[in-house]
C-alpha positions in Angstrom: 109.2 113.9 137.1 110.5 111.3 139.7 111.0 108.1 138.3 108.6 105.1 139.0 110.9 103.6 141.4 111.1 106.4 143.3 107.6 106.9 143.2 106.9 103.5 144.5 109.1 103.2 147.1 107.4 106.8 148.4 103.8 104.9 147.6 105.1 102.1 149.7 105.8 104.7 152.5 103.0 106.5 152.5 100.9 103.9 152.1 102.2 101.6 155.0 101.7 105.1 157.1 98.3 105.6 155.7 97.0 102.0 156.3 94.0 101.7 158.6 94.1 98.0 159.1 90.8 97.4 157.8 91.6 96.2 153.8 87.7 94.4 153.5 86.7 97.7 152.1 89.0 99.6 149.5 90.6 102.7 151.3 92.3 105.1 148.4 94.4 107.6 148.2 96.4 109.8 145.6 100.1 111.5 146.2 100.2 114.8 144.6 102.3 117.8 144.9 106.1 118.5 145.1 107.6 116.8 147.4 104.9 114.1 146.8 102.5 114.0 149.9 99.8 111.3 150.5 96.3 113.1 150.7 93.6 110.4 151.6 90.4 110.3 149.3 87.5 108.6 150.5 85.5 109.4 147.4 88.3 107.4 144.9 86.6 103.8 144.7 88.5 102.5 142.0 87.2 99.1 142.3 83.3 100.5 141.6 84.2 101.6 138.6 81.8 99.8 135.6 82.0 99.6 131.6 80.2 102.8 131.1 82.0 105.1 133.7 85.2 107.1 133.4 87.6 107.9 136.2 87.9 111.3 137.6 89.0 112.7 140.3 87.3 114.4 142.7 87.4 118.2 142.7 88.5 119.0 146.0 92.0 117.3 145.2 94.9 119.2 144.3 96.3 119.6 140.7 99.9 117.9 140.4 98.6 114.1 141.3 101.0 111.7 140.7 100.0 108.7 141.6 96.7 107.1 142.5 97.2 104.1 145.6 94.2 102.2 147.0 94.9 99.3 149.4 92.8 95.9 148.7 92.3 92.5 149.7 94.4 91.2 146.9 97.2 92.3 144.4 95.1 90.9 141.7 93.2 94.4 139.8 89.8 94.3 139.3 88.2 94.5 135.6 87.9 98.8 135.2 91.2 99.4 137.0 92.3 100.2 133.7 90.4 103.6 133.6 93.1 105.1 136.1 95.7 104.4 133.5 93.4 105.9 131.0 92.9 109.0 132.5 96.7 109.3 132.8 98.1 108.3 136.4 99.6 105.3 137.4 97.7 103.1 140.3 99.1 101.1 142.9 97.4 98.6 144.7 98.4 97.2 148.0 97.5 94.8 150.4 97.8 94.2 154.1 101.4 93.5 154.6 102.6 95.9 152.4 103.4 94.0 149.3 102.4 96.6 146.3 101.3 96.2 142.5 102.2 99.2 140.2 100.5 99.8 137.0 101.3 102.3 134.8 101.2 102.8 130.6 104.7 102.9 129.1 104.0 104.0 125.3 100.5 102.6 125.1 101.2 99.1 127.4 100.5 98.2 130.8 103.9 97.9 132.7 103.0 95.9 135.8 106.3 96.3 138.7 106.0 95.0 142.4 107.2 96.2 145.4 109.1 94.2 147.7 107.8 90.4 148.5 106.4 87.3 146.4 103.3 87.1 144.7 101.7 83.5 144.6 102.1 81.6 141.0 98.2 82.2 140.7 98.6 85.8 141.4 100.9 86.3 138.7 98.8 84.2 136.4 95.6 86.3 136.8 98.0 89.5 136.9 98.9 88.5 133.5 95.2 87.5 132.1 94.1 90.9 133.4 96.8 93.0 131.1 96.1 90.9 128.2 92.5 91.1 128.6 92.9 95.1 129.0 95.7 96.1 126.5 92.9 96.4 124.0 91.9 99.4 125.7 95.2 101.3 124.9 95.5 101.4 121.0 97.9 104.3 120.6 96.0 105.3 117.6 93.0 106.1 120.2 94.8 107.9 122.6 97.7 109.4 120.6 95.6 110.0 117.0 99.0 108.2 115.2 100.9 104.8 115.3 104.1 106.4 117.1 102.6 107.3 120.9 103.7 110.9 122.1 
């Protein structure tokens, strides 16, 4: 498996290239495959996600996704973002500009890397609120079944 750098420098790539210039509606879409290729996803809507629903992909997408990448208004994540990590892919989040949040679990926390730019003091700050309020969700006894993670 490539490593996360790698992996975000070929989100920030393919996203750039994928990029529509209209970020007032989330636009998402996955890399999958070997070499990774972007493979655009209109039914992905990440931010619509709700306390009761679980994210899943849809069908028609190949097996071997990798990473999950939906441009936005903001680098800040919205409340169930969380559920991609959950269901076992990493999610980036860009905005217009190109500047890219990366979110992925690294035994049972939320590792949060940037792409290339600055992020506001305020971003970072509600960055920040949003792991601690979601970290909860990732007791390794839940998703593992012991204290030691895979």
């Amino acid at each position: 498996m490539n490593s996360p750098i790698v992996l975000l420098a070929l989100a920030l790539t393919v996203a750039s290239a994928d990029s529509q210039g209209d970020t007032t509606a989330e636009s998402c879409s996955v890399l999958a495959g070997a070499p990774p290729v972007s493979i655009a996803s209109p039914e992905i809507r990440v931010i619509s996600l709700r306390a009761a629903d679980t994210f899943l992909l849809p069908a028609d997408l190949p097996s071997g996704v990798r990473v999950v990448v939906c441009e936005r208004e903001t680098l800040v994540p919205a409340e169930f973002d969380y559920k991609v990590l959950l269901a076992g892919y990493p999610f980036v989040i860009r905005v217009s500009g190109g500047m890219l949040l990366w979110l992925e679990l690294e035994n049972g926390q939320v590792s949060v890397s940037f792409g290339e730019g600055d992020i506001s003091d305020e971003q970072a700050s509600q960055i920040q609120e949003w792991v601690d309020r979601v970290q909860p969700n990732f007791h390794k006894e839940e998703l593992y079944g012991d204290k030691d993670g895979p």
